[in-house]
LOVEX-339389 format. One record per residue: x, y, z of N, C-alpha, C in turn; residue in three letters. Coordinates in steps of 0.2 Angstrom, whole numbers, padded with zeros to 4 digits, always signed. Example, Ala and Ser with C-alpha at 12.3 -4.5 7.8 and 13.67 -1.06 7.14 Angstrom:
REM residues 2
+0066-0028+0039+0062-0022+0039+0066-0016+0039Ala+0064-0011+0035+0068-0005+0036+0064+0000+0039Ser
END
This chain:
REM residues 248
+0030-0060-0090+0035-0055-0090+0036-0051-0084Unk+0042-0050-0081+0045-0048-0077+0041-0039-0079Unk+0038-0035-0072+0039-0027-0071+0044-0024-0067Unk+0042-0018-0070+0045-0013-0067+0042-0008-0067Unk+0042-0004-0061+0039+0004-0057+0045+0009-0063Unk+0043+0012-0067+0048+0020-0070+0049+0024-0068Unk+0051+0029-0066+0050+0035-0064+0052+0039-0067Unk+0046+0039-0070+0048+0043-0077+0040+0044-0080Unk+0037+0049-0085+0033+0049-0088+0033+0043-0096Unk+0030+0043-0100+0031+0039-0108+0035+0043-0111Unk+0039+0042-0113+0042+0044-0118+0041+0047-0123Unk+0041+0054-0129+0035+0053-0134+0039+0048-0139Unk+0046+0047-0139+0049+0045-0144+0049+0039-0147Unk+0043+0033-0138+0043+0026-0139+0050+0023-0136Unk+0055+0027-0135+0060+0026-0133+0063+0025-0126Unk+0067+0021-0123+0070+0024-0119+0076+0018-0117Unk+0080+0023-0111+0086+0019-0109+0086+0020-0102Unk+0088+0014-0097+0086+0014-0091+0094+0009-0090Unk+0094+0012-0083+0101+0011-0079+0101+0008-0073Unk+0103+0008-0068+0101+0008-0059+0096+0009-0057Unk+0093+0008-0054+0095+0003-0049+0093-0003-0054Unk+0089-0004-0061+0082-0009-0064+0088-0015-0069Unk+0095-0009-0070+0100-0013-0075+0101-0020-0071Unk+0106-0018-0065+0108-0025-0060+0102-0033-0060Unk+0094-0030-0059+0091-0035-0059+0089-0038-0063Unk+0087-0034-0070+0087-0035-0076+0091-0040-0079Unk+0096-0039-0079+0102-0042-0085+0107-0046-0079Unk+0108-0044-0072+0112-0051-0067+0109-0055-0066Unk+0102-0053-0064+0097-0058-0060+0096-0062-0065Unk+0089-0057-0068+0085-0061-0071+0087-0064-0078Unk+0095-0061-0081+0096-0064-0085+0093-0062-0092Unk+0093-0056-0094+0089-0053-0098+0092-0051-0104Unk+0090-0054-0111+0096-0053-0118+0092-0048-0121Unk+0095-0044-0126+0093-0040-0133+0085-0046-0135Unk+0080-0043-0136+0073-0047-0141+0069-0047-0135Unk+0072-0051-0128+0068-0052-0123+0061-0044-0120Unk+0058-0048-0119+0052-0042-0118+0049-0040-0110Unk+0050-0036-0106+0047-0034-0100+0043-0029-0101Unk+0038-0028-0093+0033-0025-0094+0037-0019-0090Unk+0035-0013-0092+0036-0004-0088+0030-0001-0087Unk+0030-0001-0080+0026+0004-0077+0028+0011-0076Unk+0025+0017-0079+0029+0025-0080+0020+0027-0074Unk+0025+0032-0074+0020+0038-0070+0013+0036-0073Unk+0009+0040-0066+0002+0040-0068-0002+0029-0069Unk+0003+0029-0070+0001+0021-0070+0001+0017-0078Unk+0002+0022-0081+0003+0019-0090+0006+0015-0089Unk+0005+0009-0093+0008+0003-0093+0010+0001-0100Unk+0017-0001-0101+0017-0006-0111+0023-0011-0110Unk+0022-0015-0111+0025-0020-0115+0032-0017-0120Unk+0037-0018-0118+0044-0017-0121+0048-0020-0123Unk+0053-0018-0125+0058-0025-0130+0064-0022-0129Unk+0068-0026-0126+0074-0025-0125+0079-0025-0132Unk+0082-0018-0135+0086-0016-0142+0092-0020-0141Unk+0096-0016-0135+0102-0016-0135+0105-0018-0129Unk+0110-0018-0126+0113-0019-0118+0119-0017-0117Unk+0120-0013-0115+0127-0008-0115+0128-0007-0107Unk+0133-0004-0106+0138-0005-0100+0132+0000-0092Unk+0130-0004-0089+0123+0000-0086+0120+0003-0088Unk+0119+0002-0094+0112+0005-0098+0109+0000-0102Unk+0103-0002-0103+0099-0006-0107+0095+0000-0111Unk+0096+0000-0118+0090+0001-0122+0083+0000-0125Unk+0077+0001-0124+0071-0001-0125+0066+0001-0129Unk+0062-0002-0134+0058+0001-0136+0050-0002-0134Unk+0044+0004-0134+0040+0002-0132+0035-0001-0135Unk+0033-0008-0135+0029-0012-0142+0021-0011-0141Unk+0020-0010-0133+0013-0012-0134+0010-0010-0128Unk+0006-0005-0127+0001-0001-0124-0004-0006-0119Unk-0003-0007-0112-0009-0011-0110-0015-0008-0104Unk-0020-0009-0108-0026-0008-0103-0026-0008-0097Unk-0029-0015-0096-0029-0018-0090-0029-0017-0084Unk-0031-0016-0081-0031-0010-0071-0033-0018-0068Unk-0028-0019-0061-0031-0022-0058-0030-0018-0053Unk-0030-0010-0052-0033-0009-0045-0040-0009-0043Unk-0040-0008-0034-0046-0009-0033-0050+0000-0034Unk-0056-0001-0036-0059+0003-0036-0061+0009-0031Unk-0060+0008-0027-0059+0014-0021-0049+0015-0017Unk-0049+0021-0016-0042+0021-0014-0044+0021-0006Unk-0041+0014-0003-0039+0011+0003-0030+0015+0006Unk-0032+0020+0012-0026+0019+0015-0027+0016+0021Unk-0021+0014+0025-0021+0011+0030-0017+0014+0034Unk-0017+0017+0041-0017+0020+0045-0014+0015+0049Unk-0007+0012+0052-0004+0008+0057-0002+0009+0061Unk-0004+0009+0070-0001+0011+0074+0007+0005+0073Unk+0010+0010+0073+0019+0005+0075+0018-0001+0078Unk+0019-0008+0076+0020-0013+0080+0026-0014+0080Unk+0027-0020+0084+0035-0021+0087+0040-0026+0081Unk+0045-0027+0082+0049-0032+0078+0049-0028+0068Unk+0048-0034+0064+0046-0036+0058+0039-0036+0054Unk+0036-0033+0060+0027-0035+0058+0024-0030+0053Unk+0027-0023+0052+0027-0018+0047+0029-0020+0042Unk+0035-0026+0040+0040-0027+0036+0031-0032+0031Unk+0029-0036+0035+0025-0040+0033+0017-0035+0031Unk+0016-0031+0035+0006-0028+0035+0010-0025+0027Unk+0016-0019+0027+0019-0016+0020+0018-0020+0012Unk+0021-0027+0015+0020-0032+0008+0015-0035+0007Unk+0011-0039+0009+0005-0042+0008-0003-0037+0007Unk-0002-0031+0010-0008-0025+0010-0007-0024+0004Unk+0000-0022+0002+0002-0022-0007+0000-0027-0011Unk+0001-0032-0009-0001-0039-0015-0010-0039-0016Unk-0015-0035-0009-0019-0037-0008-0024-0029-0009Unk-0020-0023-0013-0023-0018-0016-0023-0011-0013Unk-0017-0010-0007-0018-0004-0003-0016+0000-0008Unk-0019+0007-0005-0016+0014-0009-0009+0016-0007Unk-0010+0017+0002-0005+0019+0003-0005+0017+0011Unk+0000+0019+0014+0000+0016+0020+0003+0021+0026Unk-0001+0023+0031+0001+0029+0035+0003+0026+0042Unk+0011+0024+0044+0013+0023+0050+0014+0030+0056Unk+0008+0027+0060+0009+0032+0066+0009+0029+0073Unk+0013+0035+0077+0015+0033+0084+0008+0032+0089Unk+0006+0026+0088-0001+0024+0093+0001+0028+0103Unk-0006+0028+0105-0003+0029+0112+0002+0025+0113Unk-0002+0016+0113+0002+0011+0114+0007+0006+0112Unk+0012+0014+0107+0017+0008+0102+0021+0007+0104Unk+0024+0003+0107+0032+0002+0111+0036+0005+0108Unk+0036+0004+0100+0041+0006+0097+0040+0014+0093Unk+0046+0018+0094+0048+0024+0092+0052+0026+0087Unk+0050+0027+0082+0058+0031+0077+0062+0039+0079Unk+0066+0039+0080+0068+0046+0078+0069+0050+0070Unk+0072+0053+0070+0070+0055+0063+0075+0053+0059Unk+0080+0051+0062+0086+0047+0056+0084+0040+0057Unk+0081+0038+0061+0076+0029+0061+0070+0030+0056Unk+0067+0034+0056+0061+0037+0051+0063+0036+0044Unk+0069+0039+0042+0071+0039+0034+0074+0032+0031Unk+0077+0027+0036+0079+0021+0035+0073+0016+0034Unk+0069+0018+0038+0062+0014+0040+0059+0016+0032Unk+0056+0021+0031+0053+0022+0026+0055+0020+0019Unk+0062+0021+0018+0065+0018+0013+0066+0010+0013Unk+0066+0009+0016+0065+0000+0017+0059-0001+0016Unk+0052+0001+0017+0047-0002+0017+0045+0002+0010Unk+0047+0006+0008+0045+0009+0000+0047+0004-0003Unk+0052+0001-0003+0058-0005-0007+0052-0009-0006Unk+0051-0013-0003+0045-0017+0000+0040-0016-0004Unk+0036-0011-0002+0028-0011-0008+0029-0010-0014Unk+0037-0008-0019+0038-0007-0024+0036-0016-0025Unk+0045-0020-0023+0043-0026-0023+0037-0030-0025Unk+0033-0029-0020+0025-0033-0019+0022-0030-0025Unk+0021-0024-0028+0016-0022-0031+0019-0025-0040Unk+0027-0025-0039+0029-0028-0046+0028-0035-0049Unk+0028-0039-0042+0026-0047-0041+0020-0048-0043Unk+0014-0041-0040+0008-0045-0040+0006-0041-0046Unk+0009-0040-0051+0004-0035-0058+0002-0028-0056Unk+0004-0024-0050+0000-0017-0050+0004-0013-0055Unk+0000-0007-0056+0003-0001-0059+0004+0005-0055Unk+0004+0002-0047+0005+0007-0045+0006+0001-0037Unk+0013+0009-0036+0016+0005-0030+0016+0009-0024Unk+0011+0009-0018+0008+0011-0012+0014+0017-0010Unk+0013+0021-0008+0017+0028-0005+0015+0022+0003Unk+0021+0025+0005+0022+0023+0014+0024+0032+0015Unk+0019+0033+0017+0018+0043+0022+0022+0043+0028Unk+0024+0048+0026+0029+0051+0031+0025+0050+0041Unk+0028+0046+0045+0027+0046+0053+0022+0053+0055Unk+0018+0051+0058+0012+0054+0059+0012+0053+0069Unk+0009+0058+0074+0008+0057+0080+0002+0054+0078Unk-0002+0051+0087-0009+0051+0084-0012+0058+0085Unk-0010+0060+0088-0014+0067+0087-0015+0072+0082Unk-0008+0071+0076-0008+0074+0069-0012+0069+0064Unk-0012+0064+0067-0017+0059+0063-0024+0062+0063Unk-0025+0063+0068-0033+0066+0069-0034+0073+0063Unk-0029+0075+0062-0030+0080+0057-0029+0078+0049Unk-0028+0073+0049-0029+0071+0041-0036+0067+0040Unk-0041+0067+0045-0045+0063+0043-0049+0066+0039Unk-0050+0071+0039-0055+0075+0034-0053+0075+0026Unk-0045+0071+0025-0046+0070+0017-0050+0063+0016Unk-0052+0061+0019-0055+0055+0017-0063+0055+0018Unk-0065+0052+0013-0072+0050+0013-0077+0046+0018Unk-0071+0041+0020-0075+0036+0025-0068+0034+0031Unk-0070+0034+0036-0063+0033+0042-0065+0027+0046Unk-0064+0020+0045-0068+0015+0050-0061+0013+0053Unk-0063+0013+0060-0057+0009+0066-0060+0001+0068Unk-0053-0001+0067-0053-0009+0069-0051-0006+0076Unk-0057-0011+0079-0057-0010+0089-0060-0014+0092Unk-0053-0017+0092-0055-0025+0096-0059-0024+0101Unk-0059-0021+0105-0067-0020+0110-0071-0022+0107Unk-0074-0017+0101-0079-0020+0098-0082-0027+0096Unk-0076-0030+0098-0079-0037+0096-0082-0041+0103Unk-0081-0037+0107-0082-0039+0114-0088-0036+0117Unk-0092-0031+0114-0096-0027+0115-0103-0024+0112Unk-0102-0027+0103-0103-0020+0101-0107-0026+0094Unk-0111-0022+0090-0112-0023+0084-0107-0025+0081Unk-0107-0032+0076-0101-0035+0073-0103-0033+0064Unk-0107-0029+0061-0107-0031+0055-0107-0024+0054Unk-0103-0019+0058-0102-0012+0054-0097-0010+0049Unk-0094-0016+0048-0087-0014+0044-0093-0015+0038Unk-0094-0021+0038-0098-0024+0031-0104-0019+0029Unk-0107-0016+0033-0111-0011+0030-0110-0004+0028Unk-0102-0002+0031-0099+0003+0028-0098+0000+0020Unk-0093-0004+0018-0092-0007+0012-0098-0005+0009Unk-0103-0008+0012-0110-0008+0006-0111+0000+0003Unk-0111+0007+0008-0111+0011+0007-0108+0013+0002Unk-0101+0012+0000-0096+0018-0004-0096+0015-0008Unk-0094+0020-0014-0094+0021-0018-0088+0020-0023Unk-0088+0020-0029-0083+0021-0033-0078+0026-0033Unk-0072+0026-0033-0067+0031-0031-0067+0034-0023Unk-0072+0030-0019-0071+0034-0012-0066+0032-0009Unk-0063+0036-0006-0057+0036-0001-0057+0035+0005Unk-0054+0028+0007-0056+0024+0014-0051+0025+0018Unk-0049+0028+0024-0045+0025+0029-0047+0020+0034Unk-0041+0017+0034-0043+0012+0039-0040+0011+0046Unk-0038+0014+0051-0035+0015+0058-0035+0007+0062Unk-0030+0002+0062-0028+0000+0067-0022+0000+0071Unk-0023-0003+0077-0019-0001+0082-0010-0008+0084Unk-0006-0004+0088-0001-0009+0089-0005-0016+0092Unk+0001-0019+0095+0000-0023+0098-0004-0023+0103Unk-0005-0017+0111-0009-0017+0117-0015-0013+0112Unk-0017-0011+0105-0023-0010+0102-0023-0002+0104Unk-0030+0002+0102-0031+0007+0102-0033+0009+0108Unk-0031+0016+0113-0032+0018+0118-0040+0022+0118Unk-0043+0020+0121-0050+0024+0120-0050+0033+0120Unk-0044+0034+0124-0043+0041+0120-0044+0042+0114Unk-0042+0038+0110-0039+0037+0102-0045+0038+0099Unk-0049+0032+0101-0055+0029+0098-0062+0035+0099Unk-0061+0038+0103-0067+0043+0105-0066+0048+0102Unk-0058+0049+0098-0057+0057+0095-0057+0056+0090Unk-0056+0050+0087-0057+0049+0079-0067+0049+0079Unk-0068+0046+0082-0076+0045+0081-0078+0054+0082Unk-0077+0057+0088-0078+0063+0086-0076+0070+0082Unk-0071+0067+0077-0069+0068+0068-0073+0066+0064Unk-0077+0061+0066-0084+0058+0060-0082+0049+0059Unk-0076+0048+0061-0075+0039+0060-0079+0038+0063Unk-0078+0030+0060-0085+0025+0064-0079+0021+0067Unk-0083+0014+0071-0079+0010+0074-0080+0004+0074Unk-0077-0002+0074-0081-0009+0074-0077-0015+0075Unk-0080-0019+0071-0076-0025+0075-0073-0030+0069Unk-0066-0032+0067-0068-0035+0060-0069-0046+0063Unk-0075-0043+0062-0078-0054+0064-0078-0052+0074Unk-0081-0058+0074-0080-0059+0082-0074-0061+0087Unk-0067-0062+0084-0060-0063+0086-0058-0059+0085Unk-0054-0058+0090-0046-0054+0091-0042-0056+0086Unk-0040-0050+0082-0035-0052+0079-0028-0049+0082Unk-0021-0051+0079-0015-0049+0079-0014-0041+0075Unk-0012-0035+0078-0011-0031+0074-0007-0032+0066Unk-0002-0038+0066-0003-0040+0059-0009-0043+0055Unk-0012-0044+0056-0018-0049+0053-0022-0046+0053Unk-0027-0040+0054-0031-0035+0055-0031-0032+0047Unk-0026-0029+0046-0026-0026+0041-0025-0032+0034Unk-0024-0035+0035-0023-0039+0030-0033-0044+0027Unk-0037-0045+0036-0043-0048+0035-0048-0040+0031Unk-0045-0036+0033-0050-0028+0031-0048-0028+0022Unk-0043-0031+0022-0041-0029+0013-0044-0035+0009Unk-0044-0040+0012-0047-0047+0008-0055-0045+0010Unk-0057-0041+0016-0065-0041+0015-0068-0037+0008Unk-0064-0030+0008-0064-0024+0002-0062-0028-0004Unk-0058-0033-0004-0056-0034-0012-0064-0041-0012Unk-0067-0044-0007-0070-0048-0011-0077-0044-0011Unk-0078-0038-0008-0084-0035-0010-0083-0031-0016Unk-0079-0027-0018-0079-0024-0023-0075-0029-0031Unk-0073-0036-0030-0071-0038-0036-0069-0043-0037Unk-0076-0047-0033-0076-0054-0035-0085-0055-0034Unk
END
């Protein structure tokens, strides 16, 4: 059964009637009659099985059949800290992090990120890539679809790290340098519900400015494996290492 993100709380009445933007995909795309059954995802992450009543002129009426369990989030809330890379490559780390369990995802301007928004580039930006993890997290059965956080410097970044419980930096250096099995021994450490940030860098990587003032905020640093990755592909091996240590 096809989902949908609500934005809305449940209904008490078991009822409800949805329009726009969910009507168009609903009943053009996907081609959806009166009987037929979709899943809604409402605030908070409650989930039910529904059943399409009626179909009227951009409105669909529904009623709610069936209450679902079921959580396949990951048990710690993972965000992702992205120094801006260039091109399409945000468009990519946005949807696959979501298929693969982020919470949420915080784009900031690295020393070294070529690329810049301004603040009318920022509100385009971020709306495109909200569309994006809505998208990925409705494909992949979430109940919950990643906030992409408002554009951060790196040096206001350094001020958010204290809401998290654990701050590990992918740094390539590390891997050229350095102990290789600190990502993994953090994993071992946390905890259920703990709050991970994860900081990697654009394309030319994190500037050791960067790297020294987060660790002296309390971040650790490391290397994820013994290769270089691409800053798209960093963040995608760190969420497949968390999703096979905590749920498989």
């Amino acid at each position: 059964m096809q989902r949908y993100f609500i934005d809305s709380n449940v209904p008490e009445s078991q009822k409800i009637s949805i329009g726009i933007p969910h009507y168009h995909h609903i009943i053009n795309v996907m081609r959806h009659v009166s009987g037929d059954q979709l899943i809604f995802v409402f605030n908070a992450g409650e989930t039910y099985i529904v059943t399409i009543e009626e179909v009227e002129k951009e409105t669909i009426s529904c009623h709610l059949t069936e209450r679902l369990e079921k959580t396949v989030e990951l048990p710690i809330d993972v965000t992702l800290a992205c120094g801006l890379p260039k091109g399409d490559k945000l468009d990519l780390i946005v949807q696959k992090t979501t298929e693969l369990g982020i919470f949420s995802i915080q784009p900031f301007e690295a020393e070294r990120s070529i690329v810049k928004w301004d603040e009318k580039k920022e509100t385009k930006k971020r709306q495109r890539l909200q569309k994006i993890a809505q998208e990925a997290a409705e494909q992949s059965h979430r109940v919950h679809a990643p906030e992409i956080l408002p554009l951060l410097t790196s040096k206001k970044l350094l001020l958010e790290l204290a809401q998290y419980t654990h701050v590990f930096i992918a740094d390539e250096e590390e891997a050229k340098i350095n102990e290789q099995k600190v990502f993994k021994k953090l994993l071992n450490t946390m905890k259920i519900n703990d709050k991970l940030l994860i900081i990697t860098g654009p394309e030319g990587g994190l500037s050791r400015n960067e790297v020294t003032s987060y660790i002296e905020k309390g971040a650790i640093s490391g290397s994820l494996g013994p290769r270089i990755l691409r800053t798209e592909t960093a963040p995608l091996y760190a969420m497949a290492a968390i999703s096979y240590e905590f749920e498989l």
